[in-house]
NUMAR-980095 format. One record per residue (C-alpha): residue in one letter; x, y, z. Coordinates in steps of 0.001 Angstrom, whole numbers. Layout:
<nodes>
('A'; (X; Y; Z));
...
</nodes>
This chain:
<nodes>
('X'; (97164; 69604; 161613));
('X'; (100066; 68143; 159618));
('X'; (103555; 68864; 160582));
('X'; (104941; 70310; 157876));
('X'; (101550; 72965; 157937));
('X'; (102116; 73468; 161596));
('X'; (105743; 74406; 161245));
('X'; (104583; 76887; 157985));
('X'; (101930; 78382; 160189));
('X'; (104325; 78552; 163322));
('X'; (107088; 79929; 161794));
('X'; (105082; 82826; 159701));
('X'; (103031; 83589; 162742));
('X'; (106487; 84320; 164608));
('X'; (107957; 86248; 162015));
('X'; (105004; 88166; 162122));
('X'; (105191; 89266; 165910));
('X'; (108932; 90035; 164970));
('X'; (108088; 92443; 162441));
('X'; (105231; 93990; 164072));
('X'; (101517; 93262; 164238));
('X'; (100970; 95210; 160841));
('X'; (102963; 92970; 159217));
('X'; (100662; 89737; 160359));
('X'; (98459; 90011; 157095));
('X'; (101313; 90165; 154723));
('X'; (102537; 86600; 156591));
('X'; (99087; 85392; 156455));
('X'; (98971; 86072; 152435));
('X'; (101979; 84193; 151513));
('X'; (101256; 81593; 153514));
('X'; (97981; 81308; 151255));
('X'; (100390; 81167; 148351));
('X'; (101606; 78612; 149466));
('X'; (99069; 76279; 149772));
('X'; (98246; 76915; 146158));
('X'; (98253; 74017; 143777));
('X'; (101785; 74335; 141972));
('X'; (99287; 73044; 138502));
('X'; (96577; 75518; 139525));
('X'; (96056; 78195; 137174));
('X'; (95759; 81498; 139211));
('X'; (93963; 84699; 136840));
('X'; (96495; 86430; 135184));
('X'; (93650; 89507; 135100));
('X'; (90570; 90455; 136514));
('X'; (87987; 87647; 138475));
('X'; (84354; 87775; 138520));
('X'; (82171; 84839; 140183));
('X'; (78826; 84684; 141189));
('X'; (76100; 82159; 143365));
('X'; (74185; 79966; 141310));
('X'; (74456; 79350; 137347));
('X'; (73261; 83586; 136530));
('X'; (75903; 83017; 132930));
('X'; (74515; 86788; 132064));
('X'; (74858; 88305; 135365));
('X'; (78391; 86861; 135763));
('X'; (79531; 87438; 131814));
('X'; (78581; 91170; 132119));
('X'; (80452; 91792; 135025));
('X'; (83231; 89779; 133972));
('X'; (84188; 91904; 130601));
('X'; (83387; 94892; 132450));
('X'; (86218; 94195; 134592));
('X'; (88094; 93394; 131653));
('X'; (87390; 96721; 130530));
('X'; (88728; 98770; 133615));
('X'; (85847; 99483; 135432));
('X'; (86251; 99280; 138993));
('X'; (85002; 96103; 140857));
('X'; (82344; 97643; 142558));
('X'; (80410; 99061; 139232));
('X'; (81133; 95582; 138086));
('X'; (79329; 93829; 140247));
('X'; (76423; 96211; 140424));
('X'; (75663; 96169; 136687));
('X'; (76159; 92197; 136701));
('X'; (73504; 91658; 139569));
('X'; (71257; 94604; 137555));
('X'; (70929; 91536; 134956));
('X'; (68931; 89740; 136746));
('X'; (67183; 92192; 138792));
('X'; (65683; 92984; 135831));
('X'; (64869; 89661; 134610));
('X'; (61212; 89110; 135220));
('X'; (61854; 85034; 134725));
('X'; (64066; 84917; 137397));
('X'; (61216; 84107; 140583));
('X'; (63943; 84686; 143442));
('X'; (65768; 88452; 142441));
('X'; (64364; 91719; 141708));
('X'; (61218; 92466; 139433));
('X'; (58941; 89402; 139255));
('X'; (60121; 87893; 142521));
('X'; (58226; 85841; 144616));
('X'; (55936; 87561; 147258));
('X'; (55976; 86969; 150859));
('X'; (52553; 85532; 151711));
('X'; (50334; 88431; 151729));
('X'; (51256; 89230; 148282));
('X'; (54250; 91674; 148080));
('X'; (57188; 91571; 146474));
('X'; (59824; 93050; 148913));
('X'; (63546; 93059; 148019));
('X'; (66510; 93211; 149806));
('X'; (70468; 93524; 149217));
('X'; (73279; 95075; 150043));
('X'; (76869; 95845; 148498));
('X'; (80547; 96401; 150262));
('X'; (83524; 97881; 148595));
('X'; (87632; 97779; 148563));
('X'; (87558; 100527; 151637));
('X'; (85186; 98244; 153824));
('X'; (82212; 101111; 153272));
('X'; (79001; 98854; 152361));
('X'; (75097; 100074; 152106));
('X'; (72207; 97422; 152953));
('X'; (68720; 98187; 151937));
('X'; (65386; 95685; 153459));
('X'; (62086; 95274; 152679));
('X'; (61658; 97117; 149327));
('X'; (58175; 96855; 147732));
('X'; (58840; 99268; 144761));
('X'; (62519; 99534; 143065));
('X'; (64258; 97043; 140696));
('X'; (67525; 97892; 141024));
('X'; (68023; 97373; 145170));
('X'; (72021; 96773; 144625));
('X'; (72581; 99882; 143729));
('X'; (70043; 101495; 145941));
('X'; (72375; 99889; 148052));
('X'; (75275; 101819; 146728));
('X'; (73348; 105194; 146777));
('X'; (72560; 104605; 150797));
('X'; (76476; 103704; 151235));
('X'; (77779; 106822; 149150));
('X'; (75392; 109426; 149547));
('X'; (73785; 109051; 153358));
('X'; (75131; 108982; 156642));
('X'; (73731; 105786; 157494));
('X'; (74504; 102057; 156408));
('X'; (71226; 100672; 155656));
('X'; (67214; 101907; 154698));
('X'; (64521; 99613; 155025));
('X'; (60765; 100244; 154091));
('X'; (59324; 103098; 152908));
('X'; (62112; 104860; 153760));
('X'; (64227; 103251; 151369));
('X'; (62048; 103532; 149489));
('X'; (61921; 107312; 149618));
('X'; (65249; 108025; 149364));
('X'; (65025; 105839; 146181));
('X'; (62826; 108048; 144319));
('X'; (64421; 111084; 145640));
('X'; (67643; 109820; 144354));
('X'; (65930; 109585; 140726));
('X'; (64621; 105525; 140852));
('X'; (61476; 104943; 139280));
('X'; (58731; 103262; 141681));
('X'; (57084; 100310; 140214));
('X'; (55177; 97038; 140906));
('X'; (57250; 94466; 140853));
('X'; (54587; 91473; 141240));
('X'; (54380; 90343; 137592));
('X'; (51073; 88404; 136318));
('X'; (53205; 84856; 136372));
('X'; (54414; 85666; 140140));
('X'; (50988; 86723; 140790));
('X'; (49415; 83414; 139414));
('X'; (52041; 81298; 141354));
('X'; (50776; 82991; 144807));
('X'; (47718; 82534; 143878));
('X'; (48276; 78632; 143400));
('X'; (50200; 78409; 146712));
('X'; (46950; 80253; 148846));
('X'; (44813; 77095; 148388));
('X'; (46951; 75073; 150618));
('X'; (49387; 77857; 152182));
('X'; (51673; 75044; 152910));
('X'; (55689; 75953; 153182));
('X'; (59003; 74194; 153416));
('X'; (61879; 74771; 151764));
('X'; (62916; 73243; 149157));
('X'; (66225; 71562; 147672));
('X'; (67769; 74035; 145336));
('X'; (64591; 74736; 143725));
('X'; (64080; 78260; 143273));
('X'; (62323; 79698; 145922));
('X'; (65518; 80944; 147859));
('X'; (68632; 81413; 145121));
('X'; (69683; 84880; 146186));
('X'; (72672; 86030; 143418));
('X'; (75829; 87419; 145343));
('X'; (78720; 88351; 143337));
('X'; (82626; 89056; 144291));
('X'; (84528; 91127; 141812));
('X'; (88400; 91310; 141554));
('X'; (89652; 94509; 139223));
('X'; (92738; 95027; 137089));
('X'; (93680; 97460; 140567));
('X'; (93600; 93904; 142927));
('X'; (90423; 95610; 144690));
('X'; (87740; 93412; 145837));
('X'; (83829; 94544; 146167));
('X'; (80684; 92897; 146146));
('X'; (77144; 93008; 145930));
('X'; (74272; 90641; 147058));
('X'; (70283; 90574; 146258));
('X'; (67474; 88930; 146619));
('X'; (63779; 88774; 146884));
('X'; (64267; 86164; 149668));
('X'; (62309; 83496; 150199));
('X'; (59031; 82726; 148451));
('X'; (55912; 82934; 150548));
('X'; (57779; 83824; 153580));
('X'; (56018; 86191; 156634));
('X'; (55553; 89451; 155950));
('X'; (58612; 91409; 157074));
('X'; (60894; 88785; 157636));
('X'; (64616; 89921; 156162));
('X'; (66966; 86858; 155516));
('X'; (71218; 87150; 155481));
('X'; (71451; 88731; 152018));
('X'; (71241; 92441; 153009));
('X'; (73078; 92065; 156610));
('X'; (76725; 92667; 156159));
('X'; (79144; 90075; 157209));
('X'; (75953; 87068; 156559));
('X'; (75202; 87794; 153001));
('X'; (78261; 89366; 152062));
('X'; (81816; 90675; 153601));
('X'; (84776; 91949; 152150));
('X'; (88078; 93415; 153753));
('X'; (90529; 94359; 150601));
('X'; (93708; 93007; 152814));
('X'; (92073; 89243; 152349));
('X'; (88816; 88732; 150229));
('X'; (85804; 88716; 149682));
('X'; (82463; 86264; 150610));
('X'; (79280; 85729; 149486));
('X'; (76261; 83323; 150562));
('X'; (72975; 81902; 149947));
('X'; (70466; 79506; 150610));
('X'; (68736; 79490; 154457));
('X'; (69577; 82370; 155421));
('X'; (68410; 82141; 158991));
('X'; (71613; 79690; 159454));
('X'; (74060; 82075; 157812));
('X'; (72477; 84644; 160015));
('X'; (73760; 82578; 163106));
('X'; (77258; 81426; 161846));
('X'; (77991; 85009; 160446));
('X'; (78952; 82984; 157390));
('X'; (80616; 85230; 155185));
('X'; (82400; 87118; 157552));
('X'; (83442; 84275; 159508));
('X'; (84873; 82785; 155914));
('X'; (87657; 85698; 155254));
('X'; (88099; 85296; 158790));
('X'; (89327; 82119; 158511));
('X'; (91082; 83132; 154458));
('X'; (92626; 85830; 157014));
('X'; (94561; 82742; 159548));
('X'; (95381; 80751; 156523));
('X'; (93089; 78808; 154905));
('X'; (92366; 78917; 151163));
('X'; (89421; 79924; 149970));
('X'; (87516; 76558; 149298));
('X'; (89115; 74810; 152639));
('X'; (87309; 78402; 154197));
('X'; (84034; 77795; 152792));
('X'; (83944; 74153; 153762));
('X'; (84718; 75077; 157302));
('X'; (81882; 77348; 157128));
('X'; (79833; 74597; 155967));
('X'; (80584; 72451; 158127));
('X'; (80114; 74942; 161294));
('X'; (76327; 74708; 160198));
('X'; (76003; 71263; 160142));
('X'; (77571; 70403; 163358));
('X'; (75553; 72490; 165452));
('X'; (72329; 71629; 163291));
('X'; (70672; 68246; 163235));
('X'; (68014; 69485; 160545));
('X'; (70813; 70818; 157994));
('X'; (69221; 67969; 155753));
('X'; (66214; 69637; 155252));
('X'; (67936; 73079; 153656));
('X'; (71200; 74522; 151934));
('X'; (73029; 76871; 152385));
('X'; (76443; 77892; 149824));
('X'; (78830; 79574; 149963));
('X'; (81417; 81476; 147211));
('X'; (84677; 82766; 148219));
('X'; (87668; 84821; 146231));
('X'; (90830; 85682; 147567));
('X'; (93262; 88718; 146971));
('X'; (95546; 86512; 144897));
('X'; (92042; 85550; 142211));
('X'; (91852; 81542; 144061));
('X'; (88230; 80813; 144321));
('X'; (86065; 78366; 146297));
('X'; (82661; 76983; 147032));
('X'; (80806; 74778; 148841));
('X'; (77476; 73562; 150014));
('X'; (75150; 71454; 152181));
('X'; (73252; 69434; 149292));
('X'; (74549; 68513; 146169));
('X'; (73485; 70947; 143375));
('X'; (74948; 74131; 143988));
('X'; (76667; 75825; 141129));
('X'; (79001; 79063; 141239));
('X'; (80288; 80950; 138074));
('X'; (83461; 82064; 137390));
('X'; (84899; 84598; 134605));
('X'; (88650; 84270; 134197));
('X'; (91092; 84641; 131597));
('X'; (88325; 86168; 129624));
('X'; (85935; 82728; 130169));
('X'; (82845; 82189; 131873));
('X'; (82057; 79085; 133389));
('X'; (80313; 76808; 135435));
('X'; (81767; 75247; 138669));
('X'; (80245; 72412; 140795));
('X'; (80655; 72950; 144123));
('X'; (81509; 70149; 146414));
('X'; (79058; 69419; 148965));
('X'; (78700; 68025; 152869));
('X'; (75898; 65410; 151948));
('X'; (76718; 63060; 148578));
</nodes>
């Protein structure tokens, strides 16, 4: 650690005992101002960014938050985009089926009071964000799974539906005659869409889906819908978001353990990089898969990172909407 950032970091973390140990995040946040870029452009309004290059998803939530509505809605009418877009292979309707031929969906959403709703293994609803939403608000639980979320779904006024389409269909099809599977590069077979949301009230929410990987075993659930993998937010810090393998951001915790670290100092990017890099080091294999990560902090600085080269994140500020290549661990 340099000098000068060890005395910053001493010096807050003792004025912070001195004041009392609710005062430790306030020290921790102005510390993270000042490791800002003095040229870096911070939002002047609200933030929206999202995994992967989804411009629709990302645009709609953006000038929704433009508009007032709270980050949460946001977020759960930008994912709905392409949830409901049958060409998209790896979220909602027209996903890829595990290898006996369903389509099952999973997600999961967290808001600015650190309430969040996960739902797993859904063969029959679209729209499994806010299903997500609907278990968080209006049950006593924190996530459904099966035919139980299923259920509750259509009790709760969702329409059931079959969500293999002919083209996803045809594709399974294709892969029976060999049955072979690996993952592959950042082609789409795994690009779950998690999006962070920062409103015109500094609240932070999120929301995370996916119809997980193509071809995998029946019943298997990746990191998207499990809180603090797929997604975590705490309001006092920001907010996190992954994809790619999820069985490795199952084991590092990923997004939680990213505000975790926003939360002792670190800026979002130098957070997600750290996350990155606690994969790799414990994982000889990390060639063969990627994993990426999104991050957004309570003052609108972003970051990303990633395993492979390839990994995009959007980002809607100022009113534009735009592409961002994220750094990654291999060249």
């Amino acid at each position: 650690m340099k000098r000068r950032n060890f005395i910053t970091r001493t010096s807050l973390n003792t004025l912070a005992l001195g004041l009392g140990i609710n005062s430790l995040a306030n020290a921790n946040f102005k510390q993270n101002q000042l490791k800002l870029k003095p040229s870096e452009k911070l939002a002047s309004g609200p933030v929206a960014i999202c995994t992967w290059e989804f411009t629709k998803a990302n645009a709609t939530a953006g000038a929704l938050l433009d508009q007032g509505l709270p980050a949460l809605d946001a977020v759960i009418k930008g994912v709905a985009v392409e949830e409901e877009n049958i060409k998209n292979t790896t979220v909602g309707k027209g996903g890829s089926p595990d290898r006996e031929g369903n389509v099952t969906l999973d997600a999961c959403v967290m808001d600015h009071t650190g309430n969040c709703g996960s739902v797993m293994a859904v063969e029959s609803i679209t729209n499994v964000a806010a299903l997500a939403r609907k278990v968080m608000e209006d049950t006593p639980h924190v996530i459904l799974v099966g035919k139980g979320a299923e259920e509750f779904a259509v009790e709760s006024g969702f329409t059931a539906e079959n969500l293999l389409t002919p083209e996803t269909e045809k594709l399974w099809k294709e892969w029976l005659k060999t049955s072979d599977y690996k993952p592959v590069i950042n082609i789409e077979n795994h690009d779950t869409i998690g999006m962070l949301g920062l409103d015109k009230d500094g609240n932070i929410s999120g929301a995370c889906t996916t119809s997980g990987l193509a071809y995998k075993m029946k019943g298997r659930v990746g990191d998207s819908p499990v809180i603090g993998s797929g997604l975590f937010i705490d309001n006092t810090i920001g907010g996190a978001a992954a994809t790619g393998m999820g069985e490795e951001v199952i084991k590092t915790v990923g997004s939680f353990l990213i505000v975790e670290l926003m939360r002792n100092g670190m800026s979002p990017q130098e957070a997600c990089e750290e996350a990155v890099n606690r994969i790799v080091s414990t994982n000889p294999n990390h060639t063969n898969f990627q994993v990426a990560y999104i991050a957004i902090n309570k003052q609108g600085e972003t970051g990303c990172y990633c395993i492979h080269p390839g990994f995009k994140m959007m980002k809607y500020s100022n009113g534009e909407n735009n592409p961002v290549v994220a750094g990654s661990h291999l060249k």
